[in-house]
N, C-alpha and C positions, 0 to 999 in steps of 0.2 A: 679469379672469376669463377672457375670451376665449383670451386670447395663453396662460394655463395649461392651457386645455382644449388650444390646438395641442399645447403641447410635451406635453404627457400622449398626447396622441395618436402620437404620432411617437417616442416613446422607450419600447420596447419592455418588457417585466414582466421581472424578475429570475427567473436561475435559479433550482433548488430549491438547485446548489451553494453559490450566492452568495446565500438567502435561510440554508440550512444555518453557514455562515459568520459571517451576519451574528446568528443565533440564539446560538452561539458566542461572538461577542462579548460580548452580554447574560449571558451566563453564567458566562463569566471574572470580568466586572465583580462581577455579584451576590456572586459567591463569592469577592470581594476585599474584599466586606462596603462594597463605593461606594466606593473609596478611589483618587483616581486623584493623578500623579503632580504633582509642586510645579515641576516646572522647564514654561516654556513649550510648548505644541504648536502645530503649526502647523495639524494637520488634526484632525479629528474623526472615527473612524470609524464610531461607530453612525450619524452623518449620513449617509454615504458608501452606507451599506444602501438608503435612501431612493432615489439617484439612481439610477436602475435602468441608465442607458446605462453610466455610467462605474463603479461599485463596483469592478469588478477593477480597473481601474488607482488608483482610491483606496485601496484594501485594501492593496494593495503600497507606496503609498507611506508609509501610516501604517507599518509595519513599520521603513520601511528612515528616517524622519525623525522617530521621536521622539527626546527627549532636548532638547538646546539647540540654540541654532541654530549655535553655534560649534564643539560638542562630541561626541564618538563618542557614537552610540544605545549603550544598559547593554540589556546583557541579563540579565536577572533571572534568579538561580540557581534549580532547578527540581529536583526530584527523581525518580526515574522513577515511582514512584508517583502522584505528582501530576500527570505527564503522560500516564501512561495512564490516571487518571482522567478527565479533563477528555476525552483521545481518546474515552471512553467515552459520555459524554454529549453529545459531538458526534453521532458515530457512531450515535445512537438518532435523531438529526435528519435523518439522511440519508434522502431519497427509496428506495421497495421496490418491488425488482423483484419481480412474482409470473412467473415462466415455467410454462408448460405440461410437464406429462412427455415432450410428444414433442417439445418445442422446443430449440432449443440456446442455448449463452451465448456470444453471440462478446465474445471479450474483445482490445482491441485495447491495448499497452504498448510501450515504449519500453525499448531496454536499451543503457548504456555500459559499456563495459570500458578496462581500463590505469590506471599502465603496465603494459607485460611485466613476469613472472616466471618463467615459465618459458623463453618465448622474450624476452629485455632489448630484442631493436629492434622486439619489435611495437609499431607505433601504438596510440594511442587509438581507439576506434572507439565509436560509435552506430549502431544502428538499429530501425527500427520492426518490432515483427512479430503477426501474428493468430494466433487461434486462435476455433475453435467446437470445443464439448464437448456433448456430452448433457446432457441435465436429469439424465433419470434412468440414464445410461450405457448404456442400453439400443443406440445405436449407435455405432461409430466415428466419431470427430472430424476433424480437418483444422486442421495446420498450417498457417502462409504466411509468409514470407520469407522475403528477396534469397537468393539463392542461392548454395550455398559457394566454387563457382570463379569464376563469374561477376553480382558484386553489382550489376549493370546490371538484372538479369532478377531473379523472383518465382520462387521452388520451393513448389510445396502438397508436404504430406508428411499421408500418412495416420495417426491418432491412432488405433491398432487398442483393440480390446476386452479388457484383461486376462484378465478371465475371463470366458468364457461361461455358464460352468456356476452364477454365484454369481447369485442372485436380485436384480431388480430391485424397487425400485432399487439398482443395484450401488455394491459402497464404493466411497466416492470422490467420487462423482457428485454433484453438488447437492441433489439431493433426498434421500439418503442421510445428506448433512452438516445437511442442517437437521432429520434424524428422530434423527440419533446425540450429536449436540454436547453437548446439555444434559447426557448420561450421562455422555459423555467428560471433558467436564470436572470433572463428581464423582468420573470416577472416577482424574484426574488429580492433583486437588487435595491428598491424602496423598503425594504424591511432592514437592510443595514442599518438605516436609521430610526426608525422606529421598532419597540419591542412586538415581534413575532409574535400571531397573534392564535390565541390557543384551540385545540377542538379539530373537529373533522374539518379534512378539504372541504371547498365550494364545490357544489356537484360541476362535474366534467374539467376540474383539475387536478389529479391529484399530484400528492406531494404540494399543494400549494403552499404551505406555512414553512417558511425556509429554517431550519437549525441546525447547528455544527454537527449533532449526529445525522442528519438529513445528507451532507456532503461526506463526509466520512464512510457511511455504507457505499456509495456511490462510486469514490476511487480506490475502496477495497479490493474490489474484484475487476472488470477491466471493461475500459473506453474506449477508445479512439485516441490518439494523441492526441488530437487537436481540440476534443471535448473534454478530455483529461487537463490539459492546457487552461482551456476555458471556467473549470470549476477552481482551479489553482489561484488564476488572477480573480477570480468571484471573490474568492476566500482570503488572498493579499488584501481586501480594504474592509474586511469585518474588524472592528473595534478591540480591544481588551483582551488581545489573544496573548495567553504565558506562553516565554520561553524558556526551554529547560536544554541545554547545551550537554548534558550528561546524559541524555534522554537513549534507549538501547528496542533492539528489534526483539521478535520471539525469537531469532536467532542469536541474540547477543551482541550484533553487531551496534557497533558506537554509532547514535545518532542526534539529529536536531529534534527535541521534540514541541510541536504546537498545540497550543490545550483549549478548550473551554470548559468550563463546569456549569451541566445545567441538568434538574429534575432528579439529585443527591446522585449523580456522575459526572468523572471526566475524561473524554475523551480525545485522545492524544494521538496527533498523525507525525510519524517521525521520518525524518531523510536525513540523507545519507551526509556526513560533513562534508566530505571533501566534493562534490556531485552534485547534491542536492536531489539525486534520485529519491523518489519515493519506497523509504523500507516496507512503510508498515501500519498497525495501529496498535495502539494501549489502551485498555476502556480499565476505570480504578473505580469500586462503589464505595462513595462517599458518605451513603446511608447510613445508620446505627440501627441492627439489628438484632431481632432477640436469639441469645443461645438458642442453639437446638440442631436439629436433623436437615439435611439438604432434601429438599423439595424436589427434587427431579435424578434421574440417573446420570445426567450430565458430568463430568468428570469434573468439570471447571465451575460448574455451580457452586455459589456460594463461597469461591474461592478468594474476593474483593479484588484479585486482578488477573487480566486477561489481556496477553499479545497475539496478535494476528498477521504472520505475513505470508503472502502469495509467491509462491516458489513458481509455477508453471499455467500460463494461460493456451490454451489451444483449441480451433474448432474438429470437429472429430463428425463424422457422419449417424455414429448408433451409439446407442447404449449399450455398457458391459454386459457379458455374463450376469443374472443374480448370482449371488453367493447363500 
């Protein structure tokens, strides 16, 4: 009993990510009515929950070693329904952020692009970049990253204020999305069925014309569980969604991917296999464009494809240093 009081002592408590995770697991299973599979496993993963030092690197292995021990892991066919159910009730597990109106959300992500499409010998590229926003938009934000001529150095770039004139909390804003969602999504929910219909909002709704890239920017950067939840099962009962089972994050990690193609793009929200956590997003231009010069400094322009995933959401009281 000793020598388990040290090791309890010495190996630190489990994230909320990787208790979220492991909650996930419990829940897949329930909802497979206990039914697990007949060929050998090597690992265990609801054990894995337990050892709090090591779960991430057991989590991944259970993924990438079930099956036989001589034979490819099966990935279990999935429909997108069922996987943005299950993201949904992940997504109620996940830890809430309360921010303050005057505080901001720095959100720190990752983005790769390539190959070229519009320019063929652009490289591949990644990189890390920030952002802080207002809660309630009440002030300008701030961008951060590598900078367009010289990817040695950091560029802040100022995140000005749409509009002034529109009442706080302004659209857009965090606290504006968690007082409008619930409406938006009723009042989206009859366009399932009929095709979304084009052109500016109705004055005094915006965002009124619901479409996959409309939900998509939305669960990029961060909600609420419970509104994150909410656009999950929104988007379980949209129509003619592909699935792509090979589907991978800006970080490469293996996931489910859900697509639509609309306005010559597609934009692809991927989770996690084994979880259904939400990795990420893929946007692919499906355009045909003419040769030539990349139109902006953007690293990833013109590149025809682009991953997005959010490494770190937090609220923070001030904005950086410029640089």
């Amino acid at each position: 009993m000793g020598e388990l009081h040290r090791v309890y002592d010495q190996v630190p408590p489990p994230s909320p990510e990787v208790l979220a995770e492991g909650r996930a697991r419990l829940i897949t299973l329930a909802r497979d009515g206990g039914r697990r599979s007949r060929r050998p496993q090597r690992y265990r993963g609801l054990l894995a929950v337990g050892l709090a030092g090591t779960v991430a690197a057991a989590g991944a292995v259970v993924v990438a070693a079930q099956g036989s021990d001589d034979g490819p892991r099966e990935i279990r066919t999935v429909s997108a329904h069922e996987v943005l159910t299950r993201a949904a009730a992940v997504a109620r597990l996940e830890p809430e952020l309360r921010p303050r109106p005057d505080q901001y959300l720095y959100i720190r992500s990752v983005v790769a692009w390539g190959p070229g499409k519009v320019a063929p010998d652009k490289p591949k590229g990644q990189q890390t970049r920030e952002r802080w926003v207002s809660v309630d938009g009440s002030k300008p934000g701030l961008r951060r990253a590598p900078c367009p001529r010289q990817r040695a150095k950091v560029c802040d770039t100022p995140i000005p204020i749409e509009d002034k004139s529109a009442p706080v909390p302004r659209p857009g804003s965090h606290l504006w999305l968690v007082r409008e969602m619930p409406g938006l999504l009723k009042h989206w929910k009859p366009q399932l069925t009929a095709p979304a219909p084009t052109g500016t909002p109705a004055p005094g709704r915006p965002l009124g014309s619901w479409n996959w890239y409309a939900a998509g920017d939305l669960i990029g950067d961060y909600l609420p569980p419970r509104l994150r939840a909410q656009i999950f099962e929104f988007l379980a009962d949209v129509p003619r969604v592909k699935v792509d089972q090979h589907a991978t994050d800006a970080l490469g990690r293996p996931g489910i991917g859900l697509s639509q193609d609309s306005d010559g793009g597609r934009l692809e929200l991927v989770f996690d296999r084994s979880t259904y956590r939400f990795l990420g997003s893929r946007y692919l231009d499906l355009t045909p464009r003419p040769v030539g010069g990349d139109p902006t400094d953007e690293p990833e322009s013109g590149a025809g494809e682009v991953k997005t995933t959010v490494l770190q959401v937090k609220a923070v009281d001030r904005l950086p240093t410029r640089r």
